[in-house]
N, C-alpha and C positions, 0 to 999 in steps of 0.2 A: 504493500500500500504506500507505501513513503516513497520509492521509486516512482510510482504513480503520479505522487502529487507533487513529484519535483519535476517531473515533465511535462506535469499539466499547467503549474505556475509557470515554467518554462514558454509558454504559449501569450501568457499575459500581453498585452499591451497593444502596438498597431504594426501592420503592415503593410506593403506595397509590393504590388505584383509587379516580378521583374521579368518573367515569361512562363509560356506555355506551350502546350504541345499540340498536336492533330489540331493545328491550322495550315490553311493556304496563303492566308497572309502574312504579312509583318506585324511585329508586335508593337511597331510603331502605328501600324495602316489601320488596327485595330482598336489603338488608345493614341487617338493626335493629340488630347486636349488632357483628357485625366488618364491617371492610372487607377484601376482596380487597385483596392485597401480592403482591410479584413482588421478589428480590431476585436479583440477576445477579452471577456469581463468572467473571467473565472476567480472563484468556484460556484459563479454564480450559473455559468453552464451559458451563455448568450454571446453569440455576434451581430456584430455589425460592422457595415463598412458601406463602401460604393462600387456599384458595378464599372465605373469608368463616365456612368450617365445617370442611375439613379441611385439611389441610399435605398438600405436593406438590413434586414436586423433578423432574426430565431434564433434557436437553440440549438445548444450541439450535445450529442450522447458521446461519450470519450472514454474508455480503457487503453490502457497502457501505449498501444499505438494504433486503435483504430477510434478513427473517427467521423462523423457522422454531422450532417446539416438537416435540421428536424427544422420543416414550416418557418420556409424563409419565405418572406412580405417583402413586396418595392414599392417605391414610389412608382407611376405610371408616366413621369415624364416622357415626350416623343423623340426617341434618340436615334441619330443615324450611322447606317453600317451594321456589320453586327460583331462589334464587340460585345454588348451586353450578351445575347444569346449565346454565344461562344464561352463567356466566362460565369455564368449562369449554370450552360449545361456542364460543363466543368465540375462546378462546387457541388451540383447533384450525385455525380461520378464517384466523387471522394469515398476512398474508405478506410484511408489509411495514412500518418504522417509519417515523416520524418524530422528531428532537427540536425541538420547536416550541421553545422555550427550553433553558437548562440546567436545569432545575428541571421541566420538561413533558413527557413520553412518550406520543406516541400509538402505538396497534399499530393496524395498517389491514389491508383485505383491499383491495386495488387502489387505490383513492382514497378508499375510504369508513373514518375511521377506526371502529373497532369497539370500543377501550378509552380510555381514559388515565388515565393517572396522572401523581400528584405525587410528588416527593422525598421522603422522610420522613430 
């Protein structure tokens, strides 16, 4: 349990999505203006962040290294391109982290990771 919750505090705070995978685009052609963030308010079990165009907030179910996006809500802003739907279907994908460093977060679907982000 205490390895648990040191990786779970480990999660604390904000991030920025620095790329992704199973795109055809650029990670620039996908985020021109904003980049996708994920900010984790644990133990309280809830994120939030921005898709790149709307803000978004649920819950997450988390053991040791899997992890899980439970009933995430957007705003309904009119965004163009499809970064949001790309980093959307993404976070649904997730079942799994890693923290490659303290400062590194990947989210995986089995071994393949799918996001990462950096610390901001």
């Amino acid at each position: 349990p205490e390895e648990i919750e040191s990786k779970i505090s480990a999660l604390n705070g904000r991030w920025e999505l620095q790329s992704l995978t199973n795109t055809k685009l650029t990670f620039e052609a996908l985020y021109p203006d904003l980049k996708p963030s994920l900010a984790f308010n644990l133990p309280v079990m809830e994120v939030m962040g921005s898709t790149g165009c709307n803000t978004f907030s649920g819950a997450i179910a988390m053991d040791s290294n899997h992890i899980e996006f439970i009933n995430l809500v957007a705003t309904e802003k009119a965004c163009n391109g499809i970064g949001e739907p790309t980093f959307i279907n993404a976070m649904k994908a997730v079942s799994t982290f890693t923290l490659v460093d303290s400062n590194t977060l990947e989210l995986m679907k089995a071994d393949t990771a799918l996001l990462r982000f950096v610390r901001i």
